[in-house]
N, C-alpha and C positions, 0 to 999 in steps of 0.2 A: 176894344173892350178892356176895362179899368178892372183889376179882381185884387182882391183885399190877399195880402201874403199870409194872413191868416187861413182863407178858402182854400191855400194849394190843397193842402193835404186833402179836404171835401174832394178837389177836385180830380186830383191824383188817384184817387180809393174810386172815380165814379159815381161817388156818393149825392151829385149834383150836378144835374143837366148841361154839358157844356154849351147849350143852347140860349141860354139864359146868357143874353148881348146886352145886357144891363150892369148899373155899378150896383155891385155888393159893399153894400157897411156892416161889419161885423158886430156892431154895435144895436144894430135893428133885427138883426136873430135874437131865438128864445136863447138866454143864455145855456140853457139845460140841453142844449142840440150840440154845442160843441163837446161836453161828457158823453152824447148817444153816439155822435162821428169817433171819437177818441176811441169808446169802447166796443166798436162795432170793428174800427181798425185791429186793435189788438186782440179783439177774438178770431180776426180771421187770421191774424198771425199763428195764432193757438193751433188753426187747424191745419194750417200749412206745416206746424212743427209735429205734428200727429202725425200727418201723410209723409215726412220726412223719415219720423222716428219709422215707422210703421216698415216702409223701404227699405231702410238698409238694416232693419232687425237692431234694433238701439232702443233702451229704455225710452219712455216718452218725452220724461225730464230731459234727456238730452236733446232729443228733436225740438223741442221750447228755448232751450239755450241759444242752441245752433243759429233757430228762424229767427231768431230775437238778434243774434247775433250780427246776423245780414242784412237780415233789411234796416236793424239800426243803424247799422254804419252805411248803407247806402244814401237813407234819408239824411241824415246827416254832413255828410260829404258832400251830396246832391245840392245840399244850400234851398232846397225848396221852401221851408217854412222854421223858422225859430223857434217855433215846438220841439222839431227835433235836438236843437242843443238844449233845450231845458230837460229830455228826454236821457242824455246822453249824459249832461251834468246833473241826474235827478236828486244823486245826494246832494250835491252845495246847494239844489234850488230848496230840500227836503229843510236843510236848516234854518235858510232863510225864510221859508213857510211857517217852522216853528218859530222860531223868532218873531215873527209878525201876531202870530197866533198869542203867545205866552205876554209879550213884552206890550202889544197896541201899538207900536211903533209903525210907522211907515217905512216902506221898502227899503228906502233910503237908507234911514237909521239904521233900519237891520241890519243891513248889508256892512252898513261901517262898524257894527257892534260883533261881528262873527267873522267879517272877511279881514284878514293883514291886509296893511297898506299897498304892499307890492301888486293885492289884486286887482285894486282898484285904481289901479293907473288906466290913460284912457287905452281900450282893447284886450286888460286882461280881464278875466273870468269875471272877477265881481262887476266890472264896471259894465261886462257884456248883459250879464243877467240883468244888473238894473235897466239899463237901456232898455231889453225886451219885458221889463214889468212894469215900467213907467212909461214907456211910450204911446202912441195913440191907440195901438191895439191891445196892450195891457189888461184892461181890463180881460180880456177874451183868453189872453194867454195865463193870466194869473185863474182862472176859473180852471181851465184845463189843467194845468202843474199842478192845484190845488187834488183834483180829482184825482191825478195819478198818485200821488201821496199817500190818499185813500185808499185808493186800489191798491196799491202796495203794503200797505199797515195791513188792512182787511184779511188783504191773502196768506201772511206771516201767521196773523191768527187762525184761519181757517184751518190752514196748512198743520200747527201745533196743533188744533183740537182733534184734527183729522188721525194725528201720530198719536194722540193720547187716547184714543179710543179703542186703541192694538193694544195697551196698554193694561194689564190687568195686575192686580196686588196679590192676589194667589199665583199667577204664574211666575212673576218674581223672588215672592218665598220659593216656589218649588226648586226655582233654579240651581242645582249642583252647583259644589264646589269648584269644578273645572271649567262654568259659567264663568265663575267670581272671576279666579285665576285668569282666563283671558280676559276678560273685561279690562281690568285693574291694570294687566300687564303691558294692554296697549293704551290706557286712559292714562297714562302715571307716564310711557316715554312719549305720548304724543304732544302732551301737555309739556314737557321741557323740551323738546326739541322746536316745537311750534313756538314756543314763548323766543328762544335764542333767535328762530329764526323770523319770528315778527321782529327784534328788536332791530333786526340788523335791515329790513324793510322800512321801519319807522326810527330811524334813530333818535328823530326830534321828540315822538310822542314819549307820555309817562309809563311805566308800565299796568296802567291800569286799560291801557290799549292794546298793548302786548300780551293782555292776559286775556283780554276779549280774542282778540285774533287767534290766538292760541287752542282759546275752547271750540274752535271750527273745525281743527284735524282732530277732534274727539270720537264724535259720533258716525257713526257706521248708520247707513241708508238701509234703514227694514226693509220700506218700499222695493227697490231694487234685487237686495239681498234675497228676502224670503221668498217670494218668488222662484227663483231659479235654483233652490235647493230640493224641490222634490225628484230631479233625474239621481240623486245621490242619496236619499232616503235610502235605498234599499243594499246598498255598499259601502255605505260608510253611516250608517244607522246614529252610533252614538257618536260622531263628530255634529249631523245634522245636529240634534239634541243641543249640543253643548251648545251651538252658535246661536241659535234659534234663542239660549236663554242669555247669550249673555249680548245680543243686538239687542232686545227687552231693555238688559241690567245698563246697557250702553246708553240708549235711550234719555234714560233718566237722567243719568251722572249728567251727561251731556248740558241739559236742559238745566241741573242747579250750576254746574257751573257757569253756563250763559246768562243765566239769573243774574248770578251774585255781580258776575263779569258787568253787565250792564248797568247794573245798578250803581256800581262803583263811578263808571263811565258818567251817569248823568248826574251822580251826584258831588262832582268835581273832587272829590276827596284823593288826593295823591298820595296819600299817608298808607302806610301799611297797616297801620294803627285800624284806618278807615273800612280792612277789609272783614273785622272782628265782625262789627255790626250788622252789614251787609249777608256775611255768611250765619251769622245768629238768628237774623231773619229772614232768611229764605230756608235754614232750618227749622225755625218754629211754625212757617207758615207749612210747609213739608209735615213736622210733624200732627199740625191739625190736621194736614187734610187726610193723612194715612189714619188719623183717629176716628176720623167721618166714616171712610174708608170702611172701618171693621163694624163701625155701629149702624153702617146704614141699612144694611139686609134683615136686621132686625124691627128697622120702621115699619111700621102697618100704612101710612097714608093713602086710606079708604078713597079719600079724593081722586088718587089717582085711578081708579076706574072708573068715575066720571066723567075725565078727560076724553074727547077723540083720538086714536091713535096718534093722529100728526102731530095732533096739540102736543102731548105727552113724550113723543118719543122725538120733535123737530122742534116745538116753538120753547118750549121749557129748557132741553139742551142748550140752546141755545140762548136762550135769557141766563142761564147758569153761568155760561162762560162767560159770558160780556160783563154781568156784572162784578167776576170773582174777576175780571181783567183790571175791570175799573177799581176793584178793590185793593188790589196787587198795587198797581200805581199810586192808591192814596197812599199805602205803609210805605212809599218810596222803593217799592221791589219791581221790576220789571211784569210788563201785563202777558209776558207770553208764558212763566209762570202759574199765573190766574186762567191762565185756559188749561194747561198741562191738567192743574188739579182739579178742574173741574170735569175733564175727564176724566179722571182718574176714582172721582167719587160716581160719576153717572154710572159708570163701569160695573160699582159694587153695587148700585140699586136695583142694576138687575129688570129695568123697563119691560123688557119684551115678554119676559113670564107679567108682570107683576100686569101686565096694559093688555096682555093677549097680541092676536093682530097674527101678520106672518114675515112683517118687516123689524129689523130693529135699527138703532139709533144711526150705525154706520150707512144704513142702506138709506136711510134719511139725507146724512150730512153729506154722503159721497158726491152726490151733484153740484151742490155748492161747491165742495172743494175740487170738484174738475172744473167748475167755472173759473175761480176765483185766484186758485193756489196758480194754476198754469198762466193766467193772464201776469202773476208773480213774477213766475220763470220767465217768461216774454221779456217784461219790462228788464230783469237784471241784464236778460240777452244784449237787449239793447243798449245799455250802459254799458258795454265791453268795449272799449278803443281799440279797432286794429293797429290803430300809428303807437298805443302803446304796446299792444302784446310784441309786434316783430321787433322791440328795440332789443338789444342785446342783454342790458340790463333785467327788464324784467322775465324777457323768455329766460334768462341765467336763474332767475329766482322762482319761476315757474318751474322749473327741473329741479329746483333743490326741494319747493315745497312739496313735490310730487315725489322725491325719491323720501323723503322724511316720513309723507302721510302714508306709503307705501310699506316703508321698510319697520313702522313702529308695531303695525298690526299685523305683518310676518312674522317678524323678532315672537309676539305676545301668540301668534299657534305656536310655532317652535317652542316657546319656553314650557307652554299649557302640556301638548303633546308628548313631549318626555323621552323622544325616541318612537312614537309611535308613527306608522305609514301615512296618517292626515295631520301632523301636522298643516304642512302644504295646505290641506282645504281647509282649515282652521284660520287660516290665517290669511289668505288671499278670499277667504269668504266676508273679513270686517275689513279689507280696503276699503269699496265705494260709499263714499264722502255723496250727500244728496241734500235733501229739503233742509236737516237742523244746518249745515254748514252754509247750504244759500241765505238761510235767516243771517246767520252769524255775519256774512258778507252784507248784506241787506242792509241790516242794523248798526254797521260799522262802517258804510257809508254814510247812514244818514244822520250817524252821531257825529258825523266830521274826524274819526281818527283811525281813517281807512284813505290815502291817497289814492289816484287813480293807476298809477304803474302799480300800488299796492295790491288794489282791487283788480287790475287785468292777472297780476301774479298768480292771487289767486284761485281765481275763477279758472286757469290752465290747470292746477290741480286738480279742481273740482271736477273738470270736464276728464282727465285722463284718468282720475280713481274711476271715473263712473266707466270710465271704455276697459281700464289693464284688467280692475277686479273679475268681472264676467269671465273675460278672453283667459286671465291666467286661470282661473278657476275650471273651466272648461279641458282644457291643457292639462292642468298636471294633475285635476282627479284621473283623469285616461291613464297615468304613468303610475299611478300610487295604488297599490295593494292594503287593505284594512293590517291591520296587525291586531292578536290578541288585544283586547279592554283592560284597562291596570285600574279601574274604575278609584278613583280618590272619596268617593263617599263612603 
C-alpha cells in the first residue's frame, strides 16, 4: 500500500481507515479536510493538556504548554510527516507566509527576500522549508501552515479580547496608590533587566527587539493570579486589594508597551528617533479610546433593544474588535491594541443592563476563547525544541530569565510594603508571567527577531513563573503574619 507522507498524520490520529489498501493523492482530497484533520489533532491536544493540568493540580495554561510540548517534539523527531517541522519552525514558516501574502512573490522569492544565505544552503532551514512548499505535496502542506498561522493570529486576538474584558476604567481609577507603586516598581526593573538580558540573547538584533522581548517580563497573568487569591482575602485583606489593582494597572502598561514595542518592530525604524511616533500614537489612540470610554454610558442607542441578546452581546463585540484590529493596523499600530480598546469601550457600554438577558459579553466570548486561545498554547507547546532547551547555553539563560522575571516583582512588594508582614504575598503574587508574555513570544517569533534558543530560553521562564508563583505564594502566606495597615492614601 503506497500512502502520501502527507496522510501520516490522518493516519496516526485514526482519523482514516487503515483499511483503505488503495493509493491516496492528497491532491484529490477536499482541500478544507486537511484544516478539519489539522484542527481536530490539536483540539485533542487541548484536551489532553486539560486532563494533564487537571492531574497534577497546575494552571490549565501549563497542561497546554506541557501537551504541546511532547507531542511536538515526538512528531517531530518521529520524522512521520513535514507538517511537523513546519509546525516546530512555525515562525520562519509565519514569515515566509507573510512575505508571500504582502509581497505576491513565490516561495522561492520569499524565502531568498527574508532568509540569510547561510539558510539556504542545500539542508538548512530555508532551503528545507522550501523543498516542503514547492514540492509535490506543497500545495497540501502550504494550505495546512497557512491555517495554523490563522489559528495562531486568531487565538492572540481572542486571548487579548478575552484580558480586556476583566478590564474595566473605573476599577483602574479606583486603584490605590500602593496599586501604582507596585505596578510601576516591577514594570520599570522588569523592563531594564529584560531589555539587558534580551540583548545579550540577541546580540545581532536592533534594539527594537530587545525592547519587544523585554515587554514580555512585564505583565503578571490575571488569569492565574486572581484566582488563587481568595484563600488570602480574609488575612491579608488589603495586600489582596492592592494586587488585584495593580494585575488590572499591569495589564494595560503591559499591552501599550507591546504595542509601541511592535509597531516599532514592523515598522523597520531603528532609530530612537522612530520610537516618538509609535508611542504618540498608541497614546493618542489610548487616549480616544479612554474618551469613548467616559462618553459611552451616556449613549441611549434605542437600537440596541432591538438586537437579540447574542446578536448584541456576541456578534457586535465581536465585529467591534475585529474592525478597531483592522483599524489599529491601518494607523501602523499593532491590531492586539485594537482588541484591548475595544474591550475596554464595550466594558463601559454596559450591554447586559442596557440588552437585559442573564448572560453578558464574557459568558458569550469565554467559549471561543477556551476554543481558540488553548489551541494557541498547543501550537507554542509545540514549537519548543527539547535539543534546544537541554543545551547549556540556553537552559543558562533560562535561569537567568527566570531569576530576573522572579526577582523584579519580589524586589516591587518589598519596596510597596514598606516593612510590612505581606510584603512576601505582594510580590511572589505578580511573578506568574502567562497569556500577555505567550503573545509577546508569539509575535516575536513570527516577526523573526526571536531565535529559537531565544524562544526555548524563554518559554523556561514562562513555564517556572507559572509553577514558583503559586508554590511560593502558598508557602510564605503560611509563614507571614498581617502587620498593622500604613495605608498611603
Amino acid at each position: 500500500m503506497k500512502v502520501s507522507k502527507l496522510c501520516w498524520p490522518i493516519l496516526f490520529f485514526g482519523l482514516v481507515p487503515a483499511a483503505h489498501a488503495v493509493e491516496i493523492d492528497p491532491l484529490e482530497l477536499d482541500p478544507f479536510a486537511y484544516i478539519l484533520v489539522e484542527l481536530g489533532l490539536i483540539i485533542a491536544a487541548v484536551v489532553s493538556g486539560h486532563m494533564l493540568a487537571q492531574r497534577l493540580a497546575l494552571p490549565s495554561i501549563l497542561g497546554e504548554l506541557l501537551i504541546g510540548l511532547v507531542i511536538g517534539n515526538f512528531l517531530y523527531w518521529s520524522g512521520l510527516s513535514p507538517l511537523f517541522f513546519l509546525i516546530m519552525h512555525l515562525g520562519d514558516t509565519s514569515l515566509l507566509f507573510r512575505e508571500v501574502w504582502v509581497t505576491g512573490a513565490s516561495v522561492m522569492e520569499a524565502a531568498a527576500n527574508i532568509f540569510p544565505a547561510s539558510d539556504l544552503v542545500p539542508g538548512a532551514l530555508g532551503d528545507r522549508l522550501i523543498g516542503i512548499l514547492v514540492g509535490e505535496e506543497g500545495p497540501g502542506f502550504l494550505l495546512m501552515g497557512s491555517a495554523l498561522w490563522h489559528f495562531s493570529n486568531l487565538g492572540i486576538l481572542l486571548l487579548l479580547f478575552k484580558v480586556s474584558l476583566g478590564v474595566h476604567l473605573d476599577d483602574l481609577m479606583e486603584a490605590g496608590r500602593e496599586s501604582i507603586h507596585l505596578t510601576l516598581a516591577g514594570v520599570i526593573a522588569a523592563l531594564g533587566m529584560g531589555w539587558l538580558l534580551a540583548a545579550l540573547m540577541l546580540p545581532d538584533a536592533f534594539w527594537t527587539a530587545h525592547f519587544l522581548v523585554a515587554s514580555g517580563l512585564v505583565s503578571t497573568s490575571a488569569g492565574i493570579v486572581l484566582p488563587i487569591l481568595s484563600p488570602y482575602q480574609e488575612k491579608f485583606p488589603h495586600a489582596v486589594k492592592v494586587i488585584i489593582g495593580a494585575v488590572l494597572i499591569d495589564d494595560v502598561l503591559a499591552i501599550v508597551l507591546i504595542s509601541v514595542a511592535a509597531s516599532l518592530v514592523q515598522s523597520d525604524s531603528h532609530s530612537f528617533l522612530g520610537f516618538l511616533p509609535s508611542l504618540l500614537g498608541v497614546g493618542l489612540f489610548f487616549g480616544g479610546v479612554f474618551y469613548l470610554c467616559r462618553k459611552a454610558p451616556t449613549w441611549e442607542l434605542p437600537w440596541l433593544s432591538e438586537m437579540e441578546e447574542y446578536q448584541a452581546k456576541l456578534l457586535l463585540p465581536l465585529g467591534l474588535a475585529f474592525f478597531m484590529a483592522w483599524f489599529a493596523n491601518l494607523i501602523h499600530l499593532s491590531s492586539i491594541i485594537g482588541v484591548f480598546g475595544a474591550g475596554l469601550i464595550l466594558n463601559s457600554l454596559n450591554l447586559k443592563e442596557r440588552c437585559g438577558g442573564r448572560v453578558s459579553i464574557q459568558d458569550l466570548i469565554r467559549p471561543l476563547a477556551r476554543v481558540f486561545a488553548p489551541i494557541f498554547f498547543v501550537l507554542l507547546g509545540m514549537q519548543i525544541n527539547l535539543g534546544d532547551v537541554f543545551s547549556p547555553e540556553v537552559l543558562g539563560m533560562g535561569i537567568l530569565l527566570t531569576a530576573a522575571a522572579v526577582g523584579v516583582k519580589v524586589w516591587g512588594g518589598y519596596l510597596t510594603a514598606r516593612g510590612r508582614g505581606d510584603g512576601w504575598l505582594m510580590g511572589w503574587a505578580m511573578v506568574p508571567r502567562g497569556e500577555v508574555a505567550l503573545i509577546v513570544a508569539a509575535m516575536a517569533k513570527s516577526l523573526g527577531v526571536m531565535t529559537d534558543d531565544a524562544y526555548a530560553a524563554f518559554m523556561i521562564m514562562v513555564i517556572s513563573t507559572i509553577l514558583l508563583g503559586p508554590i511560593m505564594l502558598r508557602r510564605r502566606s503560611e509563614q507571614e503574619t498581617p502587620a498593622p495597615v500604613k495605608s498611603l492614601k
